[in-house]
Biopython code that builds the backbone (N, CA, C, O; Angstrom):
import numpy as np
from Bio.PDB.StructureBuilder import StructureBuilder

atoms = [
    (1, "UNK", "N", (107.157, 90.150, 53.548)),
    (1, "UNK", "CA", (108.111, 90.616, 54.522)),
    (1, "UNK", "C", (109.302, 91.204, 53.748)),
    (1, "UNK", "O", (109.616, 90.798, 52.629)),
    (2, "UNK", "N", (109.993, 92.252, 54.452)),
    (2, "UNK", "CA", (110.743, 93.023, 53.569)),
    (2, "UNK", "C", (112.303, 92.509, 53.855)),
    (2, "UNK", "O", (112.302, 91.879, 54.912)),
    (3, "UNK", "N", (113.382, 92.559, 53.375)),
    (3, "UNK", "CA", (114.457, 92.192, 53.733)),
    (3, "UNK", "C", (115.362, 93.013, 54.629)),
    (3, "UNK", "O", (115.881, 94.083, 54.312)),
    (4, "UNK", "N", (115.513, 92.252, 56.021)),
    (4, "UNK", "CA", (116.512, 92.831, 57.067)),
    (4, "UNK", "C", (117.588, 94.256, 56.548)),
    (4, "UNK", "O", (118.263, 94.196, 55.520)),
    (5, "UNK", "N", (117.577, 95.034, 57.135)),
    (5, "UNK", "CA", (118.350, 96.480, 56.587)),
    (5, "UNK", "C", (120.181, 95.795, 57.110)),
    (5, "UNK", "O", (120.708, 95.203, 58.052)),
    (6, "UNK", "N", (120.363, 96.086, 56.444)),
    (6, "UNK", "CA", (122.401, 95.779, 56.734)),
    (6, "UNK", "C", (123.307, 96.717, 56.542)),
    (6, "UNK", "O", (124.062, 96.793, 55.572)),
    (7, "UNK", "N", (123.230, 97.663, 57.730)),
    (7, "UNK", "CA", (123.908, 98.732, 57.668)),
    (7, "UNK", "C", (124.980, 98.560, 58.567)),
    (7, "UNK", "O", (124.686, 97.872, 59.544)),
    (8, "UNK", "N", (126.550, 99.132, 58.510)),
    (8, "UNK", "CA", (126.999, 98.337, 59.394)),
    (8, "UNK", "C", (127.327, 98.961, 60.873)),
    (8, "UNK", "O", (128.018, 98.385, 61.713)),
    (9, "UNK", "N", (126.652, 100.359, 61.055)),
    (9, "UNK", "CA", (126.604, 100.541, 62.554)),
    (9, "UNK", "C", (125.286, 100.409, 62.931)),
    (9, "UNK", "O", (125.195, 100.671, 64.130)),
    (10, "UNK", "N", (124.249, 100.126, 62.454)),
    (10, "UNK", "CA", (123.258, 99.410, 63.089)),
    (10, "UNK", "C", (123.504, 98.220, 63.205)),
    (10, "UNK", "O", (122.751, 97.700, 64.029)),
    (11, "UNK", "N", (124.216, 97.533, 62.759)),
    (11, "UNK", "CA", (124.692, 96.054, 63.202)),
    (11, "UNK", "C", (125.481, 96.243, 63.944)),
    (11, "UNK", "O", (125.338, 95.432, 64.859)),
    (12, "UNK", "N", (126.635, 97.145, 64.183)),
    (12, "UNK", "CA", (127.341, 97.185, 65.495)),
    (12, "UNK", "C", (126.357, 97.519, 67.047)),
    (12, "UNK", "O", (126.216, 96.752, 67.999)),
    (13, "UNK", "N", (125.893, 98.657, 66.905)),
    (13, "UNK", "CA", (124.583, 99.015, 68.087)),
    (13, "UNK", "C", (123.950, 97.544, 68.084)),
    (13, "UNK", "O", (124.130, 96.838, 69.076)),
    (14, "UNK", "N", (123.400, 97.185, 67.272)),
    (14, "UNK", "CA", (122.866, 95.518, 67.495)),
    (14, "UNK", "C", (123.228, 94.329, 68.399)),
    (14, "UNK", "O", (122.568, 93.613, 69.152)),
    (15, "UNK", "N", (124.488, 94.386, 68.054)),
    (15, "UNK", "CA", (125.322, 93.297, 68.108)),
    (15, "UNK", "C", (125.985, 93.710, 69.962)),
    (15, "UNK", "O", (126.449, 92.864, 70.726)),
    (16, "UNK", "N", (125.860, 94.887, 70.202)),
    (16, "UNK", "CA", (126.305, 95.162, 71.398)),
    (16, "UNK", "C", (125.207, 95.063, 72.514)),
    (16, "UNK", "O", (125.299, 94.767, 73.705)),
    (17, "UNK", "N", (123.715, 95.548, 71.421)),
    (17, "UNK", "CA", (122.305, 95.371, 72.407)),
    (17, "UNK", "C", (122.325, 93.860, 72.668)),
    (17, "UNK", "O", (122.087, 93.443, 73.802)),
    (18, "UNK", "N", (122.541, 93.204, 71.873)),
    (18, "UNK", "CA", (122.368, 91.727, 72.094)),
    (18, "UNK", "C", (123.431, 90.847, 73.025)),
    (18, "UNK", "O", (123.255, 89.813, 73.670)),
    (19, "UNK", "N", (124.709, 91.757, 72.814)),
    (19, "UNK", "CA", (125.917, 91.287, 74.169)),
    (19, "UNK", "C", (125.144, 92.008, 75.661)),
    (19, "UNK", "O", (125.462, 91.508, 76.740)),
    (20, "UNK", "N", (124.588, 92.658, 75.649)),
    (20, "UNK", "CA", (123.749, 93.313, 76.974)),
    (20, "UNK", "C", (122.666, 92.222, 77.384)),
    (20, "UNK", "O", (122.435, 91.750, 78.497)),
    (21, "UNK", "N", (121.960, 91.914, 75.921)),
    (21, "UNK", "CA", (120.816, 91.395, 76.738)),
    (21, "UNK", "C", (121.685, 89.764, 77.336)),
    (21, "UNK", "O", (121.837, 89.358, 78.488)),
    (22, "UNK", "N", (121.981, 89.339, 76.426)),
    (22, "UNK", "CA", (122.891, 88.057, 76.959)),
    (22, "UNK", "C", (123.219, 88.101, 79.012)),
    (22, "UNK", "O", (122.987, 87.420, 80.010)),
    (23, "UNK", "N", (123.711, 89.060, 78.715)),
    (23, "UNK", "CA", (124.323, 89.729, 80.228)),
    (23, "UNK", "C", (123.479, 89.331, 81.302)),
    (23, "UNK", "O", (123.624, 88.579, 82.266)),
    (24, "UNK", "N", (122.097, 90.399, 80.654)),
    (24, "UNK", "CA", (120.603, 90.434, 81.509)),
    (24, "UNK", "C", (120.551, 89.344, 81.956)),
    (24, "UNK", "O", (120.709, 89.314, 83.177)),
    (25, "UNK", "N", (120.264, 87.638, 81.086)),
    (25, "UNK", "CA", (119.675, 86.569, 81.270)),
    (25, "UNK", "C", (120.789, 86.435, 82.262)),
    (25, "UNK", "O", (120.457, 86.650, 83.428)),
    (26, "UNK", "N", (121.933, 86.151, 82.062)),
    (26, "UNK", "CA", (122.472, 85.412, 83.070)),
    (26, "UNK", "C", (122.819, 85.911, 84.586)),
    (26, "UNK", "O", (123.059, 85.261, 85.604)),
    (27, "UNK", "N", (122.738, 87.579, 84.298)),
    (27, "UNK", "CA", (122.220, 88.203, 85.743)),
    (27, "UNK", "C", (121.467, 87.688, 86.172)),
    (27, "UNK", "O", (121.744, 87.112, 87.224)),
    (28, "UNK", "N", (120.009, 87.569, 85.616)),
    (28, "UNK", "CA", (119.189, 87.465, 86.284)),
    (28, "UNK", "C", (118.616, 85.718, 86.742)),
    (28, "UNK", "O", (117.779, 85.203, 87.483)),
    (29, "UNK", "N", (119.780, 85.249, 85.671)),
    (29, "UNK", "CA", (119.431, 83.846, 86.665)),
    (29, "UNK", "C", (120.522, 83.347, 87.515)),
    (29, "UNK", "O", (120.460, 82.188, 87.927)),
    (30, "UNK", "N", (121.537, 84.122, 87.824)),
    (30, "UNK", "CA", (122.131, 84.178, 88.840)),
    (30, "UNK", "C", (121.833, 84.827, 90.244)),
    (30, "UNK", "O", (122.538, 84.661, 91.240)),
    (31, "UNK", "N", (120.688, 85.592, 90.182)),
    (31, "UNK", "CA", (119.757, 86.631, 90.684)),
    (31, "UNK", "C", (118.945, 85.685, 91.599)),
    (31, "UNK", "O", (118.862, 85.678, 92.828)),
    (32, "UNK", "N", (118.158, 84.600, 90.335)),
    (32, "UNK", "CA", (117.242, 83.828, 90.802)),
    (32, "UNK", "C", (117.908, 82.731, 91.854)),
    (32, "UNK", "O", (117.600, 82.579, 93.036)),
    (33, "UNK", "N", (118.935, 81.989, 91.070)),
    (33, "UNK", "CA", (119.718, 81.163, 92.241)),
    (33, "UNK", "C", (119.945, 81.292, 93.827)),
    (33, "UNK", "O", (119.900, 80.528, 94.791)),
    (34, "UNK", "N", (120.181, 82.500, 93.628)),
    (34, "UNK", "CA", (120.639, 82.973, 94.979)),
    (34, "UNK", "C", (119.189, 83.641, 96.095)),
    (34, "UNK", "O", (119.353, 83.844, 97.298)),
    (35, "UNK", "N", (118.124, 83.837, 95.514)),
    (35, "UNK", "CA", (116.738, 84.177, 96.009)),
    (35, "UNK", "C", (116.334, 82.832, 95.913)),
    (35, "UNK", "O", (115.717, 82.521, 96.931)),
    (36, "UNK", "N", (116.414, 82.057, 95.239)),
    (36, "UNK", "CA", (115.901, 80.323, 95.610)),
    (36, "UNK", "C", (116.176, 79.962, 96.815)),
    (36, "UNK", "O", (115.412, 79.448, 97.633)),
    (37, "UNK", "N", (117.428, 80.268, 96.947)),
    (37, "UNK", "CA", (118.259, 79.684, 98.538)),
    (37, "UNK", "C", (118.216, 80.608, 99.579)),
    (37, "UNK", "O", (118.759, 80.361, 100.656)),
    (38, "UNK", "N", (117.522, 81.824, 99.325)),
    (38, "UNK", "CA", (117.240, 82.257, 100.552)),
    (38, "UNK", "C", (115.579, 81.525, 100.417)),
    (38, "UNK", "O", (114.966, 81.465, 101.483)),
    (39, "UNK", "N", (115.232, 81.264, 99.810)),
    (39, "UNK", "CA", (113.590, 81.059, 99.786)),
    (39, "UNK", "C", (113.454, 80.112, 100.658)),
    (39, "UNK", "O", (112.616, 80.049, 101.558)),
    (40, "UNK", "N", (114.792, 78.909, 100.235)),
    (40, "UNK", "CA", (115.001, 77.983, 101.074)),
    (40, "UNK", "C", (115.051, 77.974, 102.655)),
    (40, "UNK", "O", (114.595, 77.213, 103.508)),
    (41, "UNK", "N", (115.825, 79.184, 102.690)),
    (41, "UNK", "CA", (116.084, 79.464, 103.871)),
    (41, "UNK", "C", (115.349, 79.843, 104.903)),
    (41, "UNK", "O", (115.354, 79.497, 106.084)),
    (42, "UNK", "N", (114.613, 80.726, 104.202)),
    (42, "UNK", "CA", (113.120, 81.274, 105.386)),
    (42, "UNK", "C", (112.860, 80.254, 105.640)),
    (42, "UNK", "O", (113.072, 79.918, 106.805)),
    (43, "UNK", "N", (112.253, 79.209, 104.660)),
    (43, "UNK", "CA", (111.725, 77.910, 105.501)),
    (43, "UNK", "C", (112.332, 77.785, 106.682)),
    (43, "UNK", "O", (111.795, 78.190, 107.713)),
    (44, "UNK", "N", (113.636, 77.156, 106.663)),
    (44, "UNK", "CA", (114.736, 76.493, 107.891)),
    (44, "UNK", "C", (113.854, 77.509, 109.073)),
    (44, "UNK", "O", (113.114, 77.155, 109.991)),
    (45, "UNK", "N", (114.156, 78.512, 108.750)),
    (45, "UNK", "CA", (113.873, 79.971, 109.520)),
    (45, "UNK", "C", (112.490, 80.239, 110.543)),
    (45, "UNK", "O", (112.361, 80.748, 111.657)),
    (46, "UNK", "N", (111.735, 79.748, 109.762)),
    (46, "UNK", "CA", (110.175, 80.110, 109.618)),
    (46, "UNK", "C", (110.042, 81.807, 109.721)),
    (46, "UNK", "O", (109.667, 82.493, 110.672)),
    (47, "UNK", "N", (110.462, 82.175, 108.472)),
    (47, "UNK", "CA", (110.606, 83.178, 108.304)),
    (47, "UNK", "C", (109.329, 83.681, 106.740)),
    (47, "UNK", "O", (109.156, 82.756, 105.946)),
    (48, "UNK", "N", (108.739, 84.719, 106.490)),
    (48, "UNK", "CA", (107.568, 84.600, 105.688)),
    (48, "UNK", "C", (108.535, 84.948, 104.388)),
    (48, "UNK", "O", (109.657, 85.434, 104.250)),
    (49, "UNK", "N", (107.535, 84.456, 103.538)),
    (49, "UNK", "CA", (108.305, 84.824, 101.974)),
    (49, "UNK", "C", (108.626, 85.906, 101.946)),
    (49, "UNK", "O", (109.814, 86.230, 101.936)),
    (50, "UNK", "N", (107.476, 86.894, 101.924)),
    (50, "UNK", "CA", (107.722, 88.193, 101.433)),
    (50, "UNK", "C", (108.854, 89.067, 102.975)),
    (50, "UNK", "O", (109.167, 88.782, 104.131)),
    (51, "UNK", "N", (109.079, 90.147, 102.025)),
    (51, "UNK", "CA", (109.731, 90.903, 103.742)),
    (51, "UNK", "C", (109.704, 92.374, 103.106)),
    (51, "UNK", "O", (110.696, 92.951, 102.660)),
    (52, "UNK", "N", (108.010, 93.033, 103.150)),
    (52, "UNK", "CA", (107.726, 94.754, 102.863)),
    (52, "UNK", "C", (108.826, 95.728, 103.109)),
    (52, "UNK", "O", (108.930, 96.688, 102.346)),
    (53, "UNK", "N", (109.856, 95.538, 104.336)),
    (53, "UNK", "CA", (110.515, 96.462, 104.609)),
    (53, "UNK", "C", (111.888, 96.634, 103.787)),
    (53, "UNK", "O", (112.589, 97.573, 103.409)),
    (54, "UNK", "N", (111.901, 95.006, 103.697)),
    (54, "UNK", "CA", (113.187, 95.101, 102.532)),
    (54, "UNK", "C", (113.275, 95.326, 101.012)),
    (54, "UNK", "O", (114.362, 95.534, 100.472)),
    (55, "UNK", "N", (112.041, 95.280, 100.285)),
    (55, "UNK", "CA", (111.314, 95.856, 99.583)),
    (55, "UNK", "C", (111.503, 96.988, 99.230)),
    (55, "UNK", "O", (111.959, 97.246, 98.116)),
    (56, "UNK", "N", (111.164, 97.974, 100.188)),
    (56, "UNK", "CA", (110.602, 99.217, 100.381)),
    (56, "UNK", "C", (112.472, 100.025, 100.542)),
    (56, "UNK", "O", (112.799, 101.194, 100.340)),
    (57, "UNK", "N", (113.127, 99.129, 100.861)),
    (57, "UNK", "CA", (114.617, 99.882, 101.038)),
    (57, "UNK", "C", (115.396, 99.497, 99.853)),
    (57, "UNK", "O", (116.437, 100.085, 99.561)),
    (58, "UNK", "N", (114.884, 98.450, 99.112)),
    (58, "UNK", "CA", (115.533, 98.345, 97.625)),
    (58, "UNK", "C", (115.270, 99.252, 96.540)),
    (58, "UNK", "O", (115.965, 99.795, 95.681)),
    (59, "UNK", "N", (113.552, 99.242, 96.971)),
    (59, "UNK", "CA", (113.178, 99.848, 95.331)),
    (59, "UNK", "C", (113.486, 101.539, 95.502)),
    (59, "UNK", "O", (113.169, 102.391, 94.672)),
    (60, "UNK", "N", (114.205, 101.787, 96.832)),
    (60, "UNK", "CA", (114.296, 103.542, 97.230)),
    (60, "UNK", "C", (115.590, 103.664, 96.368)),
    (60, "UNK", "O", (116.006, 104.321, 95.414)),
    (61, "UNK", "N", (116.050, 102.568, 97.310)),
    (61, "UNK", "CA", (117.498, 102.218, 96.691)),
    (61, "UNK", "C", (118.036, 102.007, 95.128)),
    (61, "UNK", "O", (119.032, 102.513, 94.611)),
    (62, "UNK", "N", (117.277, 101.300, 94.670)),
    (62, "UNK", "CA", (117.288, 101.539, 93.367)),
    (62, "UNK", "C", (116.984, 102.475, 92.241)),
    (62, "UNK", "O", (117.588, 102.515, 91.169)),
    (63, "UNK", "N", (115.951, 103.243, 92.617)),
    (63, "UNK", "CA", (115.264, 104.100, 91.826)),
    (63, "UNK", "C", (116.229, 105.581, 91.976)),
    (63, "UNK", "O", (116.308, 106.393, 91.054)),
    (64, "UNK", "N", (116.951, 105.754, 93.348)),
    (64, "UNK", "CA", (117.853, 107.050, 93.510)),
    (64, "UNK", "C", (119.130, 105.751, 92.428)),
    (64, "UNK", "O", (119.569, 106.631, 91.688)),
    (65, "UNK", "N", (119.667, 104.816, 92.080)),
    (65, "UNK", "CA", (120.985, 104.160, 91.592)),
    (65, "UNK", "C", (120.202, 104.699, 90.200)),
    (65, "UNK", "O", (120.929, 105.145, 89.313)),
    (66, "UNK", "N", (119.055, 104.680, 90.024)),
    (66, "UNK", "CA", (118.735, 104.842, 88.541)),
    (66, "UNK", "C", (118.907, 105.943, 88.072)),
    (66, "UNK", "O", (119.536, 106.105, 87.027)),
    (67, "UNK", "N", (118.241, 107.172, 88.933)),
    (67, "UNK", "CA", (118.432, 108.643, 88.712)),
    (67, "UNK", "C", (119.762, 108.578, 88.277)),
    (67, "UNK", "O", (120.004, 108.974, 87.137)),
    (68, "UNK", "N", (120.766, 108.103, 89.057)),
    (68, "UNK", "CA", (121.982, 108.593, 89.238)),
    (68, "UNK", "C", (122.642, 108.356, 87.610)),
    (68, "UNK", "O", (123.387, 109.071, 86.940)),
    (69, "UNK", "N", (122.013, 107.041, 87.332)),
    (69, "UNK", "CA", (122.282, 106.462, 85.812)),
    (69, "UNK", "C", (122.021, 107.109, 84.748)),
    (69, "UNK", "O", (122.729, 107.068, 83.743)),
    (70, "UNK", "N", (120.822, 107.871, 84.882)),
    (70, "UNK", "CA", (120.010, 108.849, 83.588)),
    (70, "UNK", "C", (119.148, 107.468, 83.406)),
    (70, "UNK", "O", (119.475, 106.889, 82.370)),
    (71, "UNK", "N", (118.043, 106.740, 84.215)),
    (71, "UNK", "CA", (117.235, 105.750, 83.589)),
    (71, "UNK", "C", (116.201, 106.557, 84.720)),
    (71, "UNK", "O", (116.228, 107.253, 85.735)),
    (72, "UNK", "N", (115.453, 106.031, 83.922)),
    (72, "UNK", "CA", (113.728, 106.396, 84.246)),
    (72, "UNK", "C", (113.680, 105.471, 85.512)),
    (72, "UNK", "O", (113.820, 104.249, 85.456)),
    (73, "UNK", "N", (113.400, 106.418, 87.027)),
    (73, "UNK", "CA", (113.248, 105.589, 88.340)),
    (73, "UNK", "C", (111.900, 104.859, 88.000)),
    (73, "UNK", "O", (111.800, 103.700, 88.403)),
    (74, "UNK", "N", (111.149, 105.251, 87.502)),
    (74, "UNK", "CA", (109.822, 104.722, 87.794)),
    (74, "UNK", "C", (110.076, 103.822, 86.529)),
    (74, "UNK", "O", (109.495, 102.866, 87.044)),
    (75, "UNK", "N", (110.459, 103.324, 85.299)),
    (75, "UNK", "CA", (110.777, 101.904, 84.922)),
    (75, "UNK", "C", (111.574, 100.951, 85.266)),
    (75, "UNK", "O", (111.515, 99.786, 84.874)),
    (76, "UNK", "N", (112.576, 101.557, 86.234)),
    (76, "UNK", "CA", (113.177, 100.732, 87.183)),
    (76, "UNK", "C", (112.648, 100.104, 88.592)),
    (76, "UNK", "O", (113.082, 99.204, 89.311)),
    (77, "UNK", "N", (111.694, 100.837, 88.661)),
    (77, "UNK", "CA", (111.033, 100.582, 89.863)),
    (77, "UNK", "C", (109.846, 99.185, 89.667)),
    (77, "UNK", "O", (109.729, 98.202, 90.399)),
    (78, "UNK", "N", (108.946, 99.593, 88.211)),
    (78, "UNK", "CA", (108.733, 98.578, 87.556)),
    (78, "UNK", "C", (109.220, 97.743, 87.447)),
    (78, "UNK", "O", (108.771, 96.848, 88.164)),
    (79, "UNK", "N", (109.900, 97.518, 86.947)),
    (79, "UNK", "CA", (110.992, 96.487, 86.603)),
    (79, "UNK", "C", (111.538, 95.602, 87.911)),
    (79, "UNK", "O", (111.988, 94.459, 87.839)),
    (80, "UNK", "N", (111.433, 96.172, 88.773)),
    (80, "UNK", "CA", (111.884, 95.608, 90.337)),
    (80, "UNK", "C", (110.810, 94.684, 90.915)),
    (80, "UNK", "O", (110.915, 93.576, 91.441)),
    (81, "UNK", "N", (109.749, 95.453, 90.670)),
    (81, "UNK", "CA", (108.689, 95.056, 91.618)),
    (81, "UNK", "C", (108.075, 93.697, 90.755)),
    (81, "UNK", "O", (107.355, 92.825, 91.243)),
    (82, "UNK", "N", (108.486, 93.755, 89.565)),
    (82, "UNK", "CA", (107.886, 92.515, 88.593)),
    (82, "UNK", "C", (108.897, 91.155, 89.079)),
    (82, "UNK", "O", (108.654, 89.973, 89.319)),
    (83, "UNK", "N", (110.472, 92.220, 89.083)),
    (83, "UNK", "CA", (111.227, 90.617, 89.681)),
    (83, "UNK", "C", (110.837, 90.322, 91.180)),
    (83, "UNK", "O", (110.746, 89.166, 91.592)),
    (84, "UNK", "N", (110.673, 91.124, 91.759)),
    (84, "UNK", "CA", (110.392, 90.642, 93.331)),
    (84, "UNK", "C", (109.244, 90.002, 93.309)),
    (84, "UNK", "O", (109.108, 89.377, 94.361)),
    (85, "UNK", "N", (108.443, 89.884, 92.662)),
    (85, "UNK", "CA", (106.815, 89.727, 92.792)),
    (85, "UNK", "C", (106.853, 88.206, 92.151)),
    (85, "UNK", "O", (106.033, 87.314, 92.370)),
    (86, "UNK", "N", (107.915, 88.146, 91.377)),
    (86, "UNK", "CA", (108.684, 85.950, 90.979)),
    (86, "UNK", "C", (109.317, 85.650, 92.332)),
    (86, "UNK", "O", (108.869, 84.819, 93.122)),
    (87, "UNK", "N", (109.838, 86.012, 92.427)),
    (87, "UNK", "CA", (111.040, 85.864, 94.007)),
    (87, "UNK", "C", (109.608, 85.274, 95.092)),
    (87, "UNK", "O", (109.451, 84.166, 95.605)),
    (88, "UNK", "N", (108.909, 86.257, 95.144)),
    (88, "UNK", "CA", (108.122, 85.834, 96.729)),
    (88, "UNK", "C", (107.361, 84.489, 96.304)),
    (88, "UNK", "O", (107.123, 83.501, 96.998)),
    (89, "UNK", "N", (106.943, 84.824, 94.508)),
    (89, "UNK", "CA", (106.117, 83.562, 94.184)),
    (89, "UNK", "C", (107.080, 82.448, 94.461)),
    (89, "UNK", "O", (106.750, 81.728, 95.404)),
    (90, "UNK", "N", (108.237, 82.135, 93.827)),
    (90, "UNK", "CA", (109.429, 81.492, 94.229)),
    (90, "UNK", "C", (109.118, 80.440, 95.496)),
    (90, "UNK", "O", (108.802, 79.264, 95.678)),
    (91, "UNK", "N", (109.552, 82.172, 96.567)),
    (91, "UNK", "CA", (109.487, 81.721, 97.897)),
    (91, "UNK", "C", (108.313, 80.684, 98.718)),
    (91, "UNK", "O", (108.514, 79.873, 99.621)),
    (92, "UNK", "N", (107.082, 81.047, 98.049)),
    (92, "UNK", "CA", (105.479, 80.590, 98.507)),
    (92, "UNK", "C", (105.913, 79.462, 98.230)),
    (92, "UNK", "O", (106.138, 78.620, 99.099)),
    (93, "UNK", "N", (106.150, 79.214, 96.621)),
    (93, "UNK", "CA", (106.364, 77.481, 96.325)),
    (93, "UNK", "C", (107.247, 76.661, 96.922)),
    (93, "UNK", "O", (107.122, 75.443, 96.794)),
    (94, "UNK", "N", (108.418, 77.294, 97.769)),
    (94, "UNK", "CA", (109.321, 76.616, 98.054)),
    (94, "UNK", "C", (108.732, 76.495, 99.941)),
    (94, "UNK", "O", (109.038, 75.477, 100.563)),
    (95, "UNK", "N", (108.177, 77.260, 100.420)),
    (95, "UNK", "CA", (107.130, 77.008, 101.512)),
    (95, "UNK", "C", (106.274, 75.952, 101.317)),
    (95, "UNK", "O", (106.075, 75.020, 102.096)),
    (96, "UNK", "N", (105.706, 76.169, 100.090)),
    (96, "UNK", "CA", (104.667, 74.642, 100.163)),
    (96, "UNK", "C", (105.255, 73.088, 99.891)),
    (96, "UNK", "O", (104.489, 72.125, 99.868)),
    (97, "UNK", "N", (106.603, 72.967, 99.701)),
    (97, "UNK", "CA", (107.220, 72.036, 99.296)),
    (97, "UNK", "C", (107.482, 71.530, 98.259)),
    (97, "UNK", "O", (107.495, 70.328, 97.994)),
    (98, "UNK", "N", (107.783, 72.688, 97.387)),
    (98, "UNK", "CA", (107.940, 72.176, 96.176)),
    (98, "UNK", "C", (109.680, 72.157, 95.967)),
    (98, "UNK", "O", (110.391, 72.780, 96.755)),
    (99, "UNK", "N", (110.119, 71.563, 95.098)),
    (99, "UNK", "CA", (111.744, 71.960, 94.697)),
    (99, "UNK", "C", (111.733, 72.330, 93.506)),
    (99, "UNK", "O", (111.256, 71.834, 92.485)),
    (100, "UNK", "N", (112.462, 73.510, 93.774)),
    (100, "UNK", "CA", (112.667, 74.679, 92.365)),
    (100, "UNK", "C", (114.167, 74.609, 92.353)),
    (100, "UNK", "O", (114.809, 75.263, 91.531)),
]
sb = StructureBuilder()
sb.init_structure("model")
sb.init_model(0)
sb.init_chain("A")
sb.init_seg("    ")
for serial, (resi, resn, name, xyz) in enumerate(atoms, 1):
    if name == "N":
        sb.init_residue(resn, " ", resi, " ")
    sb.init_atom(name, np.array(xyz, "f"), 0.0, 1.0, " ", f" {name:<3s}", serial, name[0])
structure = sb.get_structure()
């Protein structure tokens, strides 16, 4: 194995990718928190995990927020449908009685 390169604006770009990803995690488990407790909630509700229409108005929604960004809609769109697709699993488990 060769030894790590130590240049010092690739360690700055680094060091800022890694303050981003930091970001990511705790977005996204602040993300999750708050989709737990609606998961919860459908139950109360009897309301179904999934909900196609709201879905279908996010990922529109998102993919025109992405354009707007200069990011690729269709890896954002990816990227959506992978977190929603935990969320409903989420939701199923918290239907069958589990506590998450």
């Amino acid at each position: 194995m060769t030894e790590p390169v130590h240049d010092p604006k690739l360690d700055e770009f680094r060091s800022s990718i890694d303050n981003i990803d930091a970001a990511l995690v705790h977005l996204l488990a602040e993300r999750f928190k708050v989709t737990k407790a609606v998961g919860r909630y459908k139950v109360t509700a009897a309301l179904p995990p999934a909900d196609p229409v709201r879905e279908a108005i996010q990922i529109a929604r998102l993919r025109s927020m992405a354009e707007n960004a200069g990011l690729d809609p269709t890896f954002t769109e990816k990227f959506l449908r992978f977190i929603v697709a935990e969320v409903i699993h989420h939701h199923q488990r918290i239907a069958e009685g589990e506590q998450l």
